[in-house]
Backbone as CSV, one residue per row, in Angstrom:
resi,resn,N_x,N_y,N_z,CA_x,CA_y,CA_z,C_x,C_y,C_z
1,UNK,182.825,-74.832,-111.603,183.168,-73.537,-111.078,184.265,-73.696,-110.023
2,UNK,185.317,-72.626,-109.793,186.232,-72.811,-109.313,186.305,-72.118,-107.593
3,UNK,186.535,-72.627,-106.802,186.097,-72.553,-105.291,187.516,-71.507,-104.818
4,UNK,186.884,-70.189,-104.324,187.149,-69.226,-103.706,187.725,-69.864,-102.841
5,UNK,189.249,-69.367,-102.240,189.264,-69.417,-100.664,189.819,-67.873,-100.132
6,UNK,189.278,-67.625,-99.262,189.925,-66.197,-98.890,190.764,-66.348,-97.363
7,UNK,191.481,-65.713,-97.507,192.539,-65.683,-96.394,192.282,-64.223,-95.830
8,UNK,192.260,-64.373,-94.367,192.256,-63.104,-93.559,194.008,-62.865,-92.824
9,UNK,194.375,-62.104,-92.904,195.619,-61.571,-92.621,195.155,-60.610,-91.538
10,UNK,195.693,-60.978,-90.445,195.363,-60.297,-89.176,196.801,-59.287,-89.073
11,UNK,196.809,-58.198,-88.080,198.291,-57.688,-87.906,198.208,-57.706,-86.544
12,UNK,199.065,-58.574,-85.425,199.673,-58.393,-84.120,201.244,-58.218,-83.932
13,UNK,201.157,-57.340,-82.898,201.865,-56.475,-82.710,202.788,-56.746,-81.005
14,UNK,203.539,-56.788,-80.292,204.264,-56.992,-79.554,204.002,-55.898,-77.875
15,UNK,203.680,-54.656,-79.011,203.562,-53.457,-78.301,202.170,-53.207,-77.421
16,UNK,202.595,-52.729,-76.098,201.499,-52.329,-75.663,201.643,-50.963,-75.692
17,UNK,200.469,-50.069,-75.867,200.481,-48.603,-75.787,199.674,-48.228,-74.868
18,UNK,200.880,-46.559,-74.227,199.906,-46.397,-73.012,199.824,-44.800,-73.397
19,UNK,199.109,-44.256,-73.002,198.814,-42.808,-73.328,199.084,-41.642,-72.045
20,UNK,199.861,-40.682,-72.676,200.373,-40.192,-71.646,199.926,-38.059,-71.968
21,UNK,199.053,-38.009,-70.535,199.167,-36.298,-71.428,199.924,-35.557,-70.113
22,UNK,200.988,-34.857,-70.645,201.833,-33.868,-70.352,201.934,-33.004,-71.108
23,UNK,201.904,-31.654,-70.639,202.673,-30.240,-71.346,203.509,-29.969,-72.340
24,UNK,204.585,-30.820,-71.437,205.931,-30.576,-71.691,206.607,-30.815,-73.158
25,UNK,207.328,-30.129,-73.190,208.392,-30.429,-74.625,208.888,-31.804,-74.246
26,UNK,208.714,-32.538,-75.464,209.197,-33.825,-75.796,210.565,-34.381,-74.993
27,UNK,211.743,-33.499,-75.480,212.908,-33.162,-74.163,212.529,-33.346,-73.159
28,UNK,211.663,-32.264,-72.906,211.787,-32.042,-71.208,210.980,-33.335,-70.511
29,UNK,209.937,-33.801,-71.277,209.488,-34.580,-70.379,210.151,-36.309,-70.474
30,UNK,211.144,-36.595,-71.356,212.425,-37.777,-71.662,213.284,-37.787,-70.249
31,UNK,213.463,-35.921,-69.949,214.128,-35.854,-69.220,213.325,-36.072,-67.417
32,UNK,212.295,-35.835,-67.432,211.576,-36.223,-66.280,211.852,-37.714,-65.900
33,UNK,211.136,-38.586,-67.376,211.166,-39.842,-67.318,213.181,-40.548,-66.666
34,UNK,213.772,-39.720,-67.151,215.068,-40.646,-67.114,215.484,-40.274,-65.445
35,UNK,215.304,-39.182,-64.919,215.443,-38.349,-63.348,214.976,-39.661,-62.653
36,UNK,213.236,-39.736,-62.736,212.380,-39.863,-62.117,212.412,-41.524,-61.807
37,UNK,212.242,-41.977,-63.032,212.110,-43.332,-63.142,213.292,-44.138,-63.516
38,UNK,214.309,-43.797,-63.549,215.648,-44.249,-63.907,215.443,-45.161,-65.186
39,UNK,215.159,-43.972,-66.182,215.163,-44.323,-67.283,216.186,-43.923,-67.997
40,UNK,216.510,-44.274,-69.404,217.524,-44.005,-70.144,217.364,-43.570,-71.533
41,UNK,216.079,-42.404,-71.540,215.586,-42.602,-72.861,216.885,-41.670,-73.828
42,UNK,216.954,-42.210,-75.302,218.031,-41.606,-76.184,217.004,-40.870,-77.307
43,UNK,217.436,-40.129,-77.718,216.630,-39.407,-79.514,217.028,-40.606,-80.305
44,UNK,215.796,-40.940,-81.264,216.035,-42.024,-82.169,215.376,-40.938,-83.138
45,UNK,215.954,-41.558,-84.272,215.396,-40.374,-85.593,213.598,-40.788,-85.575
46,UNK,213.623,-39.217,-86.755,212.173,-39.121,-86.339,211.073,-39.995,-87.324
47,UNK,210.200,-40.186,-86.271,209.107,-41.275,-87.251,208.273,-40.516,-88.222
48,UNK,208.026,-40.908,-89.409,207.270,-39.875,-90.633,206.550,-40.852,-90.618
49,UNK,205.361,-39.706,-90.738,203.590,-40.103,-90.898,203.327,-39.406,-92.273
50,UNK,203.146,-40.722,-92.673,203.198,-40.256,-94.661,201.740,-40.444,-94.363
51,UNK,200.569,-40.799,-93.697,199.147,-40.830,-93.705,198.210,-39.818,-92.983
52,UNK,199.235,-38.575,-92.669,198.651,-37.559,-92.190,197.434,-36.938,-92.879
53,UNK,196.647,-36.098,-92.462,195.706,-35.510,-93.342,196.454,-34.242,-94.191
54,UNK,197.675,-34.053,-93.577,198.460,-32.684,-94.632,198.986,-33.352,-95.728
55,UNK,199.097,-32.402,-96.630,199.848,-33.135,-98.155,201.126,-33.314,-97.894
56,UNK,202.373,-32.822,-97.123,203.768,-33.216,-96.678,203.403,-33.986,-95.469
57,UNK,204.859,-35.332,-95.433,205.027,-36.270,-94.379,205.008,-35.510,-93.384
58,UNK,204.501,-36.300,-92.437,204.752,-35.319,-90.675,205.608,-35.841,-89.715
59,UNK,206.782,-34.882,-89.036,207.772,-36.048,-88.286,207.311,-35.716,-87.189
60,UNK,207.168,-36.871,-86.340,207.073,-37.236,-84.885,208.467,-37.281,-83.953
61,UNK,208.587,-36.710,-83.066,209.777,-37.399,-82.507,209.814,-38.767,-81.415
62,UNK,210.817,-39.277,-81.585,211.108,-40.600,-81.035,212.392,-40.561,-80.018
63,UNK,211.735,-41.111,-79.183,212.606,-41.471,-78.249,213.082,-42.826,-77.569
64,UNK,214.144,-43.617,-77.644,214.385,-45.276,-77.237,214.688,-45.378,-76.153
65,UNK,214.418,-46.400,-74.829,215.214,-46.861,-73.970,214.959,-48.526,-74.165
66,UNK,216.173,-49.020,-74.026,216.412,-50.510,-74.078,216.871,-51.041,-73.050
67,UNK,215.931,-51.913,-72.320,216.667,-52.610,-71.429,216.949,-54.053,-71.321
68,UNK,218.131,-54.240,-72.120,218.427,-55.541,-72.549,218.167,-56.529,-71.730
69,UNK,218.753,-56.296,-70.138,218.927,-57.200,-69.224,217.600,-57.832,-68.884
70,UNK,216.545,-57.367,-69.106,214.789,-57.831,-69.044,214.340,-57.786,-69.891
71,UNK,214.754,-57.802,-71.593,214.358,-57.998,-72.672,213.193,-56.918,-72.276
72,UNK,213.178,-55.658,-72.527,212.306,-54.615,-72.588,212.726,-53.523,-73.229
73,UNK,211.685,-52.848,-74.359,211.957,-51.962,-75.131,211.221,-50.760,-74.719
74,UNK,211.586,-49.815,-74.817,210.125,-48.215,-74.664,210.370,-47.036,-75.520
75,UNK,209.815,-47.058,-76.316,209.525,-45.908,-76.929,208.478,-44.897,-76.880
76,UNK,209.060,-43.449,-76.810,208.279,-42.798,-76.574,208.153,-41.943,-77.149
77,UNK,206.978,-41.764,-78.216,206.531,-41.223,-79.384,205.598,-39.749,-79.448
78,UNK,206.005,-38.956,-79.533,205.182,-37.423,-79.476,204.223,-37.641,-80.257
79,UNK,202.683,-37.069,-79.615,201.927,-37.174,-80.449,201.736,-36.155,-81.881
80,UNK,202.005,-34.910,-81.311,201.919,-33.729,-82.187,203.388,-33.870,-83.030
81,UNK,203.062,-33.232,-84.472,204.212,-33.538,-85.150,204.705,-32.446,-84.941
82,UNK,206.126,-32.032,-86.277,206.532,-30.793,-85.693,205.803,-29.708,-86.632
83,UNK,204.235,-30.062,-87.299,203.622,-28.907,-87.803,202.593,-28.975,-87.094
84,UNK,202.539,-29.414,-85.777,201.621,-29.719,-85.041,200.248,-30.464,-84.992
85,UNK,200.315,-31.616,-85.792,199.046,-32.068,-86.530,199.380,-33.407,-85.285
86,UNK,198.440,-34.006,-84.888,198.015,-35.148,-84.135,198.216,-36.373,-85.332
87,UNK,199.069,-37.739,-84.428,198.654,-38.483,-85.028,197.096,-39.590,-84.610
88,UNK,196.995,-39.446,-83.580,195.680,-39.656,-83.419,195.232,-38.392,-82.551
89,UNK,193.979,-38.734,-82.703,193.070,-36.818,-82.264,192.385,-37.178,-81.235
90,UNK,191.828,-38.833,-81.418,191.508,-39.314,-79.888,191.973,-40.361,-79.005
91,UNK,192.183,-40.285,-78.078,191.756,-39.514,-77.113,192.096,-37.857,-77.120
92,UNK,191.082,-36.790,-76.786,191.547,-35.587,-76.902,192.574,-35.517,-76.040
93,UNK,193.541,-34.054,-76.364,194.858,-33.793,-75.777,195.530,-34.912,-75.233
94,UNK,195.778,-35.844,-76.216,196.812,-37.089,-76.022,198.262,-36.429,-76.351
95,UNK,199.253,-36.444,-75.581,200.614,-35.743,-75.780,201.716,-36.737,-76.660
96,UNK,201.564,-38.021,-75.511,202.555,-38.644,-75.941,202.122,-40.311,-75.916
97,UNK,202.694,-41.001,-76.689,202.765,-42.496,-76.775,204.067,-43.312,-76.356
98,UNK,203.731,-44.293,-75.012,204.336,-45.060,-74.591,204.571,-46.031,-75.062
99,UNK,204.928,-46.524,-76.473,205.039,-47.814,-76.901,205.985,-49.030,-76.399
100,UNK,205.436,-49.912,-75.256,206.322,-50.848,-74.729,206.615,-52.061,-75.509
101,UNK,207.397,-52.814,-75.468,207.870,-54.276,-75.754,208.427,-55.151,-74.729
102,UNK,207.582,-55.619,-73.928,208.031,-56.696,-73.003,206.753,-57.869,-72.745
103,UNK,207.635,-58.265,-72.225,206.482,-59.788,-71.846,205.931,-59.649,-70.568
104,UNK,204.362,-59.421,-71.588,203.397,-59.261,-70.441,203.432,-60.133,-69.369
105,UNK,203.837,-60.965,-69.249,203.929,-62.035,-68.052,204.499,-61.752,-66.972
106,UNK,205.718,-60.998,-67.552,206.409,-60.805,-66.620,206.982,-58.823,-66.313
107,UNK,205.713,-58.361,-66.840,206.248,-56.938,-66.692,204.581,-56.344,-65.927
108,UNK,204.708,-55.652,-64.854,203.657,-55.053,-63.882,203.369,-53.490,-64.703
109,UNK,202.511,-53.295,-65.778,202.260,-52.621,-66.584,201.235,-51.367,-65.045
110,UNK,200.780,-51.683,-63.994,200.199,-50.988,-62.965,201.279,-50.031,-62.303
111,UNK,202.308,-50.972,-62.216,203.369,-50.367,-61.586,203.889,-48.998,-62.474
112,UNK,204.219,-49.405,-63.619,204.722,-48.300,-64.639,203.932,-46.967,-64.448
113,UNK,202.451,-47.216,-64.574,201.397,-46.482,-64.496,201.758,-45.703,-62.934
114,UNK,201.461,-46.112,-62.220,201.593,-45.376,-60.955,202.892,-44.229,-61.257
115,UNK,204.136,-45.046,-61.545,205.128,-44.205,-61.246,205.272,-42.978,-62.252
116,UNK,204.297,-43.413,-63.413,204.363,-41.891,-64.406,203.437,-40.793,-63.756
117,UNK,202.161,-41.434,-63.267,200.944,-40.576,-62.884,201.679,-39.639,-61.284
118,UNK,202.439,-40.482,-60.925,203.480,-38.990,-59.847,203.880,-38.719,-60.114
119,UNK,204.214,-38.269,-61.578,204.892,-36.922,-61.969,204.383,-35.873,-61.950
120,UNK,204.114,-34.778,-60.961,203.792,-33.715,-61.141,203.019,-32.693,-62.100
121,UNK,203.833,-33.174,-63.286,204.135,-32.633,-64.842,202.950,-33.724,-65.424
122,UNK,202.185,-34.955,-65.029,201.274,-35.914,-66.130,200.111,-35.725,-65.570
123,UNK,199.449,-35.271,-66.116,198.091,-34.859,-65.564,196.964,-36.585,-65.553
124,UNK,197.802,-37.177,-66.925,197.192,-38.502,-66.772,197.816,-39.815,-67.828
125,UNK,198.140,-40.758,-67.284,198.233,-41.963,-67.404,197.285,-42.982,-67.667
126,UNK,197.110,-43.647,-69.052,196.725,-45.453,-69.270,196.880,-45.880,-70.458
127,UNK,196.475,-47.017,-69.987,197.089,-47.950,-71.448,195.748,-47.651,-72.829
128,UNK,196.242,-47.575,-73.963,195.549,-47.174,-74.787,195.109,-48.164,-75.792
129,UNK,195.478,-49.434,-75.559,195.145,-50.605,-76.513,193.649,-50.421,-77.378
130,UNK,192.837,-50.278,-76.695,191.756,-50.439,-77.314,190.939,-49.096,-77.312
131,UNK,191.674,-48.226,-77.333,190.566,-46.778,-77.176,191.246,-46.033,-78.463
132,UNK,192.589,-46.425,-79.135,192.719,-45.998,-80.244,191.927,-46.568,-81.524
133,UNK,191.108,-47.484,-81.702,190.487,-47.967,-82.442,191.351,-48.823,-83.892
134,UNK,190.787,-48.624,-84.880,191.460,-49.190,-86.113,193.044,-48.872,-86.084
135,UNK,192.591,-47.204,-86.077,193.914,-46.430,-86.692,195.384,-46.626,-85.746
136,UNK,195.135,-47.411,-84.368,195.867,-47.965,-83.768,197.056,-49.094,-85.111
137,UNK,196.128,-50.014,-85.347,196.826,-50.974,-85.960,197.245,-50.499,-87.318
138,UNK,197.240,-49.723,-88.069,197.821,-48.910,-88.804,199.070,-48.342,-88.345
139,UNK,199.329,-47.287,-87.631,200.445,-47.009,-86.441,200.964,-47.822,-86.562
140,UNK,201.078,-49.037,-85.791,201.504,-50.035,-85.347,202.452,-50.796,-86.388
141,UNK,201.443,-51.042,-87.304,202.069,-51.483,-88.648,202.874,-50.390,-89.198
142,UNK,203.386,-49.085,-89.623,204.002,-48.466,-89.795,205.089,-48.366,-88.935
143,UNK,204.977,-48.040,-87.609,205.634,-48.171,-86.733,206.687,-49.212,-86.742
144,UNK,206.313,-50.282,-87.095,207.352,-51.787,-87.568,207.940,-51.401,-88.625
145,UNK,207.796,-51.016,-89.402,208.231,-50.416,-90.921,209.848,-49.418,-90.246
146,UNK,208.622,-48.357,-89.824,210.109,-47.446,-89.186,210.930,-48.253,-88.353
147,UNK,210.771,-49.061,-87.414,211.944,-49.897,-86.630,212.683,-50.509,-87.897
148,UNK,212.203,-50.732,-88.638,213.067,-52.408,-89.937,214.112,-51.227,-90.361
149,UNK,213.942,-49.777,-90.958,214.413,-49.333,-91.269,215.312,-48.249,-90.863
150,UNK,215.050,-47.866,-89.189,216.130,-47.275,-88.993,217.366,-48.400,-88.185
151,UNK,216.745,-49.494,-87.838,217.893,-50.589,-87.756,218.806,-50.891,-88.496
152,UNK,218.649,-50.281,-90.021,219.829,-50.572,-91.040,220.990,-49.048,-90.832
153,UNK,220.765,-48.202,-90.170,221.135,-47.135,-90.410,222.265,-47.159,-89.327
């Protein structure tokens, strides 16, 4: 008889996610972030959630800041699409997703936190690693998909 081996294929990911709930239009609150925190966020085309529960894709909007000089990426991902469907539902009234790329070693992920939670406009700030559950790493993995492919564009 011939001996099984099974391979587990794990998916890690670079990104830390932090969860952010604000009001505000997607705009308006890019534009808080770039005032406030001397950020530089740009419109990056929009991310489609082909695993929505609606029968048409759902676009998210996206937003990039790159900061080359510290090898740090941030994207900041609306939760509600534009037919208003959640891509995750929990945490309730989750607005927006902070998806970072830097090296934890050397990036004060507390600090970030503080300076969003004085915005006036964020009722609340944290990191969401492990409170999105599975459907996190799904995201995530899609999420890489959409970077591979609007990099060719």
């Amino acid at each position: 008889m011939a001996k099984k081996t099974l391979f587990r294929v794990e998916f890690e990911t670079d990104f830390r996610v932090v969860g952010v709930f604000c009001p505000e239009k997607d705009y308006r609150f890019c534009w808080l972030l770039n005032n406030k925190l001397d950020f530089n966020f740009r419109r990056a085309p929009d991310f489609t959630d082909i695993t929505g529960k609606g029968k048409n894709a759902e676009l998210h909007s996206v937003y990039l800041y790159e900061r080359e000089s510290l090898q740090r990426t941030y994207f900041l991902v609306n939760n509600r699409s534009s037919e208003d469907s959640r891509l995750f539902s929990n945490p309730a009234g989750l607005d927006f997703l902070l998806l970072v790329k830097a090296d934890d070693s050397r990036f004060d992920y507390d600090q970030l936190l503080k300076k969003i939670r004085a915005l006036p406009q964020v009722t609340a700030a944290y990191i969401l690693d492990d409170a999105l559950g599975k459907s996190k790493d799904f995201f995530l993995y899609d999420f890489e998909v959409y970077l591979s492919q609007t990099a060719k564009i």
